[in-house]
ZADO-1210 file (C-alpha; in nm, 4 decimals, padded with zeros to 6 digits):
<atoms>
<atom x="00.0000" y="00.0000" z="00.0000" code="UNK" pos="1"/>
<atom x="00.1386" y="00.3617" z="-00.0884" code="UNK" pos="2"/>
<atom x="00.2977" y="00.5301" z="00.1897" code="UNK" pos="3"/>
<atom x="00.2025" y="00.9104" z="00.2212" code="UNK" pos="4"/>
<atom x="00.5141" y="01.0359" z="00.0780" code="UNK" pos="5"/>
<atom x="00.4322" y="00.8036" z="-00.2122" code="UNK" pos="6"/>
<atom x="00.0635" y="00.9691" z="-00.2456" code="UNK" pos="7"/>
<atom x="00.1734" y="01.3285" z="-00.2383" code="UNK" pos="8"/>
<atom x="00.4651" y="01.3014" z="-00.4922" code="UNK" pos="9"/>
<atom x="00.1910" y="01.0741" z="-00.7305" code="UNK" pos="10"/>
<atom x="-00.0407" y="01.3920" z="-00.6798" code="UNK" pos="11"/>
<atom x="00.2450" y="01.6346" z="-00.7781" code="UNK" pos="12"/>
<atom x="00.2402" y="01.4006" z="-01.0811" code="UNK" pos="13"/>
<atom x="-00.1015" y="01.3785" z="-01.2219" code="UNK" pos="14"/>
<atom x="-00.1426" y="01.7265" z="-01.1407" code="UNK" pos="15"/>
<atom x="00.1620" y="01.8118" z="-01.3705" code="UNK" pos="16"/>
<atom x="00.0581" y="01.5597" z="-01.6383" code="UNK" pos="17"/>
<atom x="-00.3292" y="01.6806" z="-01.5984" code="UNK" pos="18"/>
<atom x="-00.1922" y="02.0750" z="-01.6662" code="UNK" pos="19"/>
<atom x="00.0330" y="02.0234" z="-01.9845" code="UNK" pos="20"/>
<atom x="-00.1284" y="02.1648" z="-02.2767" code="UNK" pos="21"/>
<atom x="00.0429" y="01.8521" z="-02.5101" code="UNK" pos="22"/>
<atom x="00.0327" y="01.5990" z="-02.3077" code="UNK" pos="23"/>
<atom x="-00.2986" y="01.6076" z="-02.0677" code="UNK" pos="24"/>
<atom x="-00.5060" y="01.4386" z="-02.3862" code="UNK" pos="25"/>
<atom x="-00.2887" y="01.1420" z="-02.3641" code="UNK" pos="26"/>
<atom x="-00.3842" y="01.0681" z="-01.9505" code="UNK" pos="27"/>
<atom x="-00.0300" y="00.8994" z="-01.8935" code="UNK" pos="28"/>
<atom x="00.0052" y="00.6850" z="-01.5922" code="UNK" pos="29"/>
<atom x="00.2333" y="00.7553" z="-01.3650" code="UNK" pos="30"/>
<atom x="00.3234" y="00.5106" z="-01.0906" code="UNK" pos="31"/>
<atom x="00.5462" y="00.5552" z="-00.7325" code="UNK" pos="32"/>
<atom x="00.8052" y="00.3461" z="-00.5813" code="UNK" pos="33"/>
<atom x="00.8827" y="00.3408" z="-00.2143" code="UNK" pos="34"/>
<atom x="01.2557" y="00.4004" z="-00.3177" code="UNK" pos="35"/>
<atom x="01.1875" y="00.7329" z="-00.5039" code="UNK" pos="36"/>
<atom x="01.1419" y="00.5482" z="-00.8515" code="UNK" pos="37"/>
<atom x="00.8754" y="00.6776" z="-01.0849" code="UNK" pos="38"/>
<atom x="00.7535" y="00.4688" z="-01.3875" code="UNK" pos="39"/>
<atom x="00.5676" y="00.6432" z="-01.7115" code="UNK" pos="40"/>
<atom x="00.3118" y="00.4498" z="-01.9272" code="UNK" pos="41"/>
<atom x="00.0837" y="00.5624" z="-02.1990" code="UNK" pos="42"/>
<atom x="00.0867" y="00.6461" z="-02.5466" code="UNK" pos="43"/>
<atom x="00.1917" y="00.9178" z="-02.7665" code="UNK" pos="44"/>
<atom x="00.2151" y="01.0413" z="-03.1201" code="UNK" pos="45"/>
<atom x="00.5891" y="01.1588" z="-03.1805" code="UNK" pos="46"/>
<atom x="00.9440" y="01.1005" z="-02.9717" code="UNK" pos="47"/>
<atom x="00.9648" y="01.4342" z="-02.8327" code="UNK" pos="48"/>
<atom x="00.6063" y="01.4448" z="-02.6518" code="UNK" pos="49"/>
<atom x="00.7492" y="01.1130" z="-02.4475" code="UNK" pos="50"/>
<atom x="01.1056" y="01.3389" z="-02.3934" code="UNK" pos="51"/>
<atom x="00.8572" y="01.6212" z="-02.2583" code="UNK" pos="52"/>
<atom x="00.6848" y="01.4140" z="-02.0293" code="UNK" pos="53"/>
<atom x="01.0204" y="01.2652" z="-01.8683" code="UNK" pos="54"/>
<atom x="01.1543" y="01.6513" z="-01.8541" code="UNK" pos="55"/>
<atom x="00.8267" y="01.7544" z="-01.7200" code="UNK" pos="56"/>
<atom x="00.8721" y="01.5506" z="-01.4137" code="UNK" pos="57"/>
<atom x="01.2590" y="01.5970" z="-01.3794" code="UNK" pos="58"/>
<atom x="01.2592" y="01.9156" z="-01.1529" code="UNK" pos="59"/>
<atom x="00.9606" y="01.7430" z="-00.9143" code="UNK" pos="60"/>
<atom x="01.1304" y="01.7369" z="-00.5700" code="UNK" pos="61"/>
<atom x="01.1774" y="01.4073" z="-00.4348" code="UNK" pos="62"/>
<atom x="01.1737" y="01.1545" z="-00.7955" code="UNK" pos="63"/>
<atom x="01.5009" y="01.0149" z="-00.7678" code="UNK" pos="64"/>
<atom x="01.4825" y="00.7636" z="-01.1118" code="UNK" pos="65"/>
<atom x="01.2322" y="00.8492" z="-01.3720" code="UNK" pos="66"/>
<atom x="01.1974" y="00.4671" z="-01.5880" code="UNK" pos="67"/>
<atom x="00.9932" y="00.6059" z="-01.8888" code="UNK" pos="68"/>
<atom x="00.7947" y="00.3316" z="-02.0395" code="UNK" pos="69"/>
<atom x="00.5907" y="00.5326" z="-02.2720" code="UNK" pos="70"/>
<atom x="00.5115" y="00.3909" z="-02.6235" code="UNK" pos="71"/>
<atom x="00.5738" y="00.6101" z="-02.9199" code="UNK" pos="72"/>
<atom x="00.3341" y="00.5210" z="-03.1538" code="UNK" pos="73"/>
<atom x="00.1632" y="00.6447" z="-03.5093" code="UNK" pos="74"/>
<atom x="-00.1490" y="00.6488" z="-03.6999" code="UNK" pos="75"/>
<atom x="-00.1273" y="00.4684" z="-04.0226" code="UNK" pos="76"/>
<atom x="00.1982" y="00.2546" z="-04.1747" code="UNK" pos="77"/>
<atom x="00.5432" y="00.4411" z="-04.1837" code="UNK" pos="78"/>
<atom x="00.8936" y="00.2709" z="-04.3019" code="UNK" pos="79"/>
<atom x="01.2021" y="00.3542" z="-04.2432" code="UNK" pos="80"/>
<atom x="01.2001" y="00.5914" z="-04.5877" code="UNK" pos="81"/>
<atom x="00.9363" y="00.7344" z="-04.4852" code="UNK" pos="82"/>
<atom x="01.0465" y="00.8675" z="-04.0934" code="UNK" pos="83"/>
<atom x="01.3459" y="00.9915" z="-04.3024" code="UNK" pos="84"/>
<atom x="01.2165" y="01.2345" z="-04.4926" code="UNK" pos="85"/>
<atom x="01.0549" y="01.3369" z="-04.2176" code="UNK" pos="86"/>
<atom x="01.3515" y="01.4273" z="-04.0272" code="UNK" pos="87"/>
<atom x="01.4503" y="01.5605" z="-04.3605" code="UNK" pos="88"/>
<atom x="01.1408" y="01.7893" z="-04.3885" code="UNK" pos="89"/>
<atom x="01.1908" y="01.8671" z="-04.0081" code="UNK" pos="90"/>
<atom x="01.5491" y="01.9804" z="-04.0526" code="UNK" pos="91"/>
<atom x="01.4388" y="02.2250" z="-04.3094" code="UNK" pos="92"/>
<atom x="01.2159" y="02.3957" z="-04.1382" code="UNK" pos="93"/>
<atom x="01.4996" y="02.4739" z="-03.8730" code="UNK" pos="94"/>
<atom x="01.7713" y="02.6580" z="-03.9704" code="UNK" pos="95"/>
<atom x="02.0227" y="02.5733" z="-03.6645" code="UNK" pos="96"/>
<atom x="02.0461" y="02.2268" z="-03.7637" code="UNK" pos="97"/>
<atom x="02.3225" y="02.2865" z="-04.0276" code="UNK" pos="98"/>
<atom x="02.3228" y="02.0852" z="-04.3693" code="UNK" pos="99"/>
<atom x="02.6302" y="01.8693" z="-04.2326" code="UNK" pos="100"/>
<atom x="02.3939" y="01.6402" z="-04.0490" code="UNK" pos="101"/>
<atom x="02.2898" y="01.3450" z="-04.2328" code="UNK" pos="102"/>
<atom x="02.0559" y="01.0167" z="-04.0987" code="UNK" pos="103"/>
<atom x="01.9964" y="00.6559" z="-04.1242" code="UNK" pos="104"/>
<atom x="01.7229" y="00.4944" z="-04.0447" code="UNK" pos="105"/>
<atom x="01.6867" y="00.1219" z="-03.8869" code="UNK" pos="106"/>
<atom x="01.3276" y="00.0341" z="-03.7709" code="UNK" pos="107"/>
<atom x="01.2005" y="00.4005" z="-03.6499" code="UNK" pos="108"/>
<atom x="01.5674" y="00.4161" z="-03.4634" code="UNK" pos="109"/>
<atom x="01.7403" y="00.7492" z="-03.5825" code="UNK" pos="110"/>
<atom x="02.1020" y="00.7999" z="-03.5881" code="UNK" pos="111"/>
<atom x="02.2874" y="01.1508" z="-03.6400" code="UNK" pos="112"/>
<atom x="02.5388" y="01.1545" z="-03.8865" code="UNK" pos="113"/>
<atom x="02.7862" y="01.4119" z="-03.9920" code="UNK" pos="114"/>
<atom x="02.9681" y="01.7087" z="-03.8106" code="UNK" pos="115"/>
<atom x="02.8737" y="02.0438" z="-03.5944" code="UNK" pos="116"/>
<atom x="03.0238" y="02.3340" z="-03.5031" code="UNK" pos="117"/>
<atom x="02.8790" y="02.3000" z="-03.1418" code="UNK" pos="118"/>
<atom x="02.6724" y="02.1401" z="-02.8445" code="UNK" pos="119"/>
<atom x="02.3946" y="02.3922" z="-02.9264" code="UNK" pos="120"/>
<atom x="02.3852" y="02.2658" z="-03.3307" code="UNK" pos="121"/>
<atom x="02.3984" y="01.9043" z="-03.2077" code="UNK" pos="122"/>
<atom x="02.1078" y="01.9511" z="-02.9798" code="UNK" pos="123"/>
<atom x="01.9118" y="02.1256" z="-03.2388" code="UNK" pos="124"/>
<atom x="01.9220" y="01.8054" z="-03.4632" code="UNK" pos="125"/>
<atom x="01.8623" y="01.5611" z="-03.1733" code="UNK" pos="126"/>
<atom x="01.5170" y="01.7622" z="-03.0112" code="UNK" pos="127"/>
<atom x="01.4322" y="01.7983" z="-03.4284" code="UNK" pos="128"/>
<atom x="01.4547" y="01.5044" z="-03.5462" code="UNK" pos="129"/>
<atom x="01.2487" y="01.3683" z="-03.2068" code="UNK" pos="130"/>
<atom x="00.9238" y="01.5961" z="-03.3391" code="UNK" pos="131"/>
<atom x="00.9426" y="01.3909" z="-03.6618" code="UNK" pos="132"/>
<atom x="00.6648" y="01.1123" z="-03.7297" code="UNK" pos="133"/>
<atom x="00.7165" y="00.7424" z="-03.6806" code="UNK" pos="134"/>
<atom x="01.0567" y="00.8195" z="-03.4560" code="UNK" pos="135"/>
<atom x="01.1187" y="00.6100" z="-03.1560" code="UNK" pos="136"/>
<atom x="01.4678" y="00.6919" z="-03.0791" code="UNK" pos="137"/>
<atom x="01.7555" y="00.9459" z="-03.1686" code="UNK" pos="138"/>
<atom x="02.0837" y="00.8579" z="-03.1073" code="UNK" pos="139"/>
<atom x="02.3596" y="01.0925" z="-03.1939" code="UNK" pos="140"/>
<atom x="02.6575" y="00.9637" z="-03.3519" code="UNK" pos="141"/>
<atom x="02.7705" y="01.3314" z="-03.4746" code="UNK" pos="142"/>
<atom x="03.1161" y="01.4973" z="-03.4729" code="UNK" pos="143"/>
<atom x="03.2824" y="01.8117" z="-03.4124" code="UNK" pos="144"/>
<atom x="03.3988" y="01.9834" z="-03.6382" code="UNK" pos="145"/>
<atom x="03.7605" y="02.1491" z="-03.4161" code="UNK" pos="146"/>
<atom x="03.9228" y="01.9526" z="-03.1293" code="UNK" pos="147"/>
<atom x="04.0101" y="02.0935" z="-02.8341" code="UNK" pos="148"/>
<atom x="04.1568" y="01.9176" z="-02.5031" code="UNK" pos="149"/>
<atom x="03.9833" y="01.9668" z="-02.1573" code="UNK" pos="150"/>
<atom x="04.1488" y="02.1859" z="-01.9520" code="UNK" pos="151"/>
<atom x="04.1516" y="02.4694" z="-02.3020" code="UNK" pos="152"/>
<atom x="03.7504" y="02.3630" z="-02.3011" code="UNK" pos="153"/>
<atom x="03.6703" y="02.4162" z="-01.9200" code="UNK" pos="154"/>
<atom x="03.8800" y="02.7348" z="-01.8882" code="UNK" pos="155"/>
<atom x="03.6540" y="02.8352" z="-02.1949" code="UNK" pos="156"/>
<atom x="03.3713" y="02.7519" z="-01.9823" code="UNK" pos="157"/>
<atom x="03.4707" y="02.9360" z="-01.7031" code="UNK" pos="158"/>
<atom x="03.5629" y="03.2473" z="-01.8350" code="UNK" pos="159"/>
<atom x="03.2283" y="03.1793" z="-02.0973" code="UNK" pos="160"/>
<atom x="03.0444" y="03.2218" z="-01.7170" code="UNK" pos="161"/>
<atom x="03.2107" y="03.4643" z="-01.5588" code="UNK" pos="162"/>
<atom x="03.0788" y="03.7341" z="-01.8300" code="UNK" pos="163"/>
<atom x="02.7324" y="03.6151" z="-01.7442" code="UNK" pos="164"/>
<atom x="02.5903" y="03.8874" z="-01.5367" code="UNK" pos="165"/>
<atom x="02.2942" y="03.7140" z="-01.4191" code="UNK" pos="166"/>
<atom x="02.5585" y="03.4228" z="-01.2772" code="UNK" pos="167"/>
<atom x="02.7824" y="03.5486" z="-00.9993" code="UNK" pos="168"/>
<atom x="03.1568" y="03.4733" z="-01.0386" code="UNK" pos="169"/>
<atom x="03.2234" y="03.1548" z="-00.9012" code="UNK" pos="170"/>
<atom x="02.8735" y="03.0391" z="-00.8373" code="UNK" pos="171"/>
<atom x="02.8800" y="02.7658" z="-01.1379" code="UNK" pos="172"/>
<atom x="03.1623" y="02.4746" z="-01.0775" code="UNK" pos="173"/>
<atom x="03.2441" y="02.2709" z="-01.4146" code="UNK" pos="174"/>
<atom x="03.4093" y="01.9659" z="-01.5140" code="UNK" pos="175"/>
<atom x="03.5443" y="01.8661" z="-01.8368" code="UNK" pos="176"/>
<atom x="03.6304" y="01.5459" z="-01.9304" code="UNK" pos="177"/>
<atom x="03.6423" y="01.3963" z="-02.2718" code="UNK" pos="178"/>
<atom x="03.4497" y="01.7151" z="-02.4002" code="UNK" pos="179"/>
<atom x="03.1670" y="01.6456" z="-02.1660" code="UNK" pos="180"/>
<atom x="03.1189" y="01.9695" z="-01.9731" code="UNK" pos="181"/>
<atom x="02.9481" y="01.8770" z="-01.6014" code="UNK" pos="182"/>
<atom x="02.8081" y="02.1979" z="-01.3896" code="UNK" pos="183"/>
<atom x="02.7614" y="02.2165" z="-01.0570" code="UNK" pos="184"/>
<atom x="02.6202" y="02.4973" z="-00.7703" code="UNK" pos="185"/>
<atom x="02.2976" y="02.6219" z="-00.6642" code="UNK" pos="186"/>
<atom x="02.0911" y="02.8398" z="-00.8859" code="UNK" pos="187"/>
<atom x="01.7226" y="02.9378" z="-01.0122" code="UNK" pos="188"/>
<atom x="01.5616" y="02.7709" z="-01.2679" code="UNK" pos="189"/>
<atom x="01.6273" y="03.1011" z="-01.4672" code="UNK" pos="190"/>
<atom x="02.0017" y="03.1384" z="-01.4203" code="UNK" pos="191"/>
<atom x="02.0571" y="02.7291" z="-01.5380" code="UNK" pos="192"/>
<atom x="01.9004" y="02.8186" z="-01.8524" code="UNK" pos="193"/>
<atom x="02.1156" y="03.1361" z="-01.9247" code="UNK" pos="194"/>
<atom x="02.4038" y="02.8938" z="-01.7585" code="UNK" pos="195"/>
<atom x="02.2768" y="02.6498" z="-02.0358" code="UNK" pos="196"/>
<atom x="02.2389" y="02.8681" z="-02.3275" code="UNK" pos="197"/>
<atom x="02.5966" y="03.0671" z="-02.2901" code="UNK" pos="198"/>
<atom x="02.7700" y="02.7201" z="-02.2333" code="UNK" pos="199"/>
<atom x="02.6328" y="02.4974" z="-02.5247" code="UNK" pos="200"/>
<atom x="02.7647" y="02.8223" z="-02.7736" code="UNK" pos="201"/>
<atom x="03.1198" y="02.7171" z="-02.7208" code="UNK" pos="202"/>
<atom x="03.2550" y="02.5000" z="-02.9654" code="UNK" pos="203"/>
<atom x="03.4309" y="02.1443" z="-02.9223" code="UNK" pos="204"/>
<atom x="03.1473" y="02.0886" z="-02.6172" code="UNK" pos="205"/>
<atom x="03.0012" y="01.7458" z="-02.6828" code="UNK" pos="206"/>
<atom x="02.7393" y="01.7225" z="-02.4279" code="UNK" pos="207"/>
<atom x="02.6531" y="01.9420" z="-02.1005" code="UNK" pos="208"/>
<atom x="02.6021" y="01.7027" z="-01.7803" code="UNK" pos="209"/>
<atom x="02.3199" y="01.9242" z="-01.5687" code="UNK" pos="210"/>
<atom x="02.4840" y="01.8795" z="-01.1804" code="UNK" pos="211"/>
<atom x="02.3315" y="02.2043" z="-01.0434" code="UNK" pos="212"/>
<atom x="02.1239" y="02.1784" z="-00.7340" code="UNK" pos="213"/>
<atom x="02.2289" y="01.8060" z="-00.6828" code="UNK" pos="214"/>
<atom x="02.3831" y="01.6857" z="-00.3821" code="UNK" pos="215"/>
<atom x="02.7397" y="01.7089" z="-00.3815" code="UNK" pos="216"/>
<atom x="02.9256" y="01.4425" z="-00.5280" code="UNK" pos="217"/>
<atom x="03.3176" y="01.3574" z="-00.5098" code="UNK" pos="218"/>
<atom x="03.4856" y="01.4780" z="-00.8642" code="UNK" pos="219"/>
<atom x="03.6669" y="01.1463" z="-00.9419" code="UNK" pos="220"/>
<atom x="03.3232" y="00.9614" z="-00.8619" code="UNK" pos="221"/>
<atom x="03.1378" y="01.2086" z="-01.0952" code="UNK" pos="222"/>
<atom x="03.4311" y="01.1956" z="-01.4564" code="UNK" pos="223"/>
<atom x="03.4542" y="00.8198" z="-01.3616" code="UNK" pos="224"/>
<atom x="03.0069" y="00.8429" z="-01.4576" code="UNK" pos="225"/>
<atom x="03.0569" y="01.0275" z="-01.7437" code="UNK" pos="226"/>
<atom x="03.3208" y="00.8068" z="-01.8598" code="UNK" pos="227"/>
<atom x="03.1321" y="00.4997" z="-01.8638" code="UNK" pos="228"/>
<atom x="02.8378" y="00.7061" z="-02.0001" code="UNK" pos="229"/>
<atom x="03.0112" y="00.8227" z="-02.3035" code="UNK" pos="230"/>
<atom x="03.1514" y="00.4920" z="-02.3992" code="UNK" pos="231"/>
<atom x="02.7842" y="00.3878" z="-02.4178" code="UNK" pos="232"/>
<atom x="02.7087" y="00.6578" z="-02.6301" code="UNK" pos="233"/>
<atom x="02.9972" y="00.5879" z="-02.8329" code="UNK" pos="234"/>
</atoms>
């Protein structure tokens, strides 16, 4: 039987999912673990309404794992031709996803192709593609277009920061590691977006781990995570 922790954080939920303008027709299900776990169910039209709902629930104090089960699923038959053009049509339409990113497409699984000038281009293509019909996954295999080493990236994102004048010096922490940029501190939701925003216009970033207002973790502990994470990726 829930626990009254349990039935206030599944309240927070349904509320949440109830008051989304996109997602309230779909009534998702959302169900509460003892151990902080939340699990998603339902059905919805396109790739980036299940990415919503997972984001929606992110910032909801006290979900510590977020398993999203929801089904991505589309009216009518669509092959693998047809999701690709698409993306195609989808990347048109948006002019930050430059014409160096190419796709292939293996049963409604998209992969990136090709090179970017930044984190910000490469996240354009990936939250793109995702609106595109008959998509079930994006996976980014794209590249970089200049190399540069870790400490030349983190001092970049440092001083890249420190001219933020929303973001007091020294209040964001970052940590580089195989151009995976990690921040750390305590700010408002506004400040991590212009944190955000400033930091994914630098090149050679290949991702930007969001640390801020998590508990404090040791560093080796935390580039040890990313580590393994990017040689899933990879």
């Amino acid at each position: 039987m829930p626990n009254l922790v349990q039935e206030n954080l599944s309240a927070k939920i349904d509320q949440k999912l109830r008051q989304h303008p996109k997602l309230s027709a779909y009534a998702l299900k959302a169900r509460v673990y003892e151990n902080g776990t939340v699990q998603i169910q339902g059905i919805v039209d396109v790739l980036e309404e299940k990415i919503q709902a997972e984001g929606l629930l992110g910032n909801i104090p006290g979900i510590k794992k977020i398993e999203n089960d929801i089904t991505v699923c589309t009216d009518g038959e669509i092959n693998d031709l047809d999701v690709a053009f698409e993306v195609a049509e989808e990347f048109q339409a948006n002019p930050e996803v430059p014409l160096t990113v190419g796709v292939k497409v293996t049963g409604g699984e998209v992969q990136l192709l090709g090179r970017v000038n930044n984190f910000n281009q490469a996240q354009e293509a990936l939250e793109t593609a995702a609106k595109a019909r008959g998509v079930r996954e994006v996976i980014s295999h794209l590249k970089l277009k200049d190399y540069y080493d870790d400490a030349s990236l983190n001092n970049l994102v440092q001083a890249t920061l420190m001219t933020e004048p929303e973001l007091s010096p020294g209040r964001v922490k970052s940590i580089t590691h195989h151009g995976v940029v990690s921040l750390f501190g305590k700010l408002t939701e506004t400040q991590i977006v212009t944190a955000f925003n400033a930091v994914s216009r630098i090149p050679g970033i290949r991702h930007i781990h969001n640390l801020i207002n998590q508990p404090a973790i040791e560093p080796d502990s935390q580039i040890l995570q990313i580590d393994n994470q990017m040689r899933l990726e990879d």
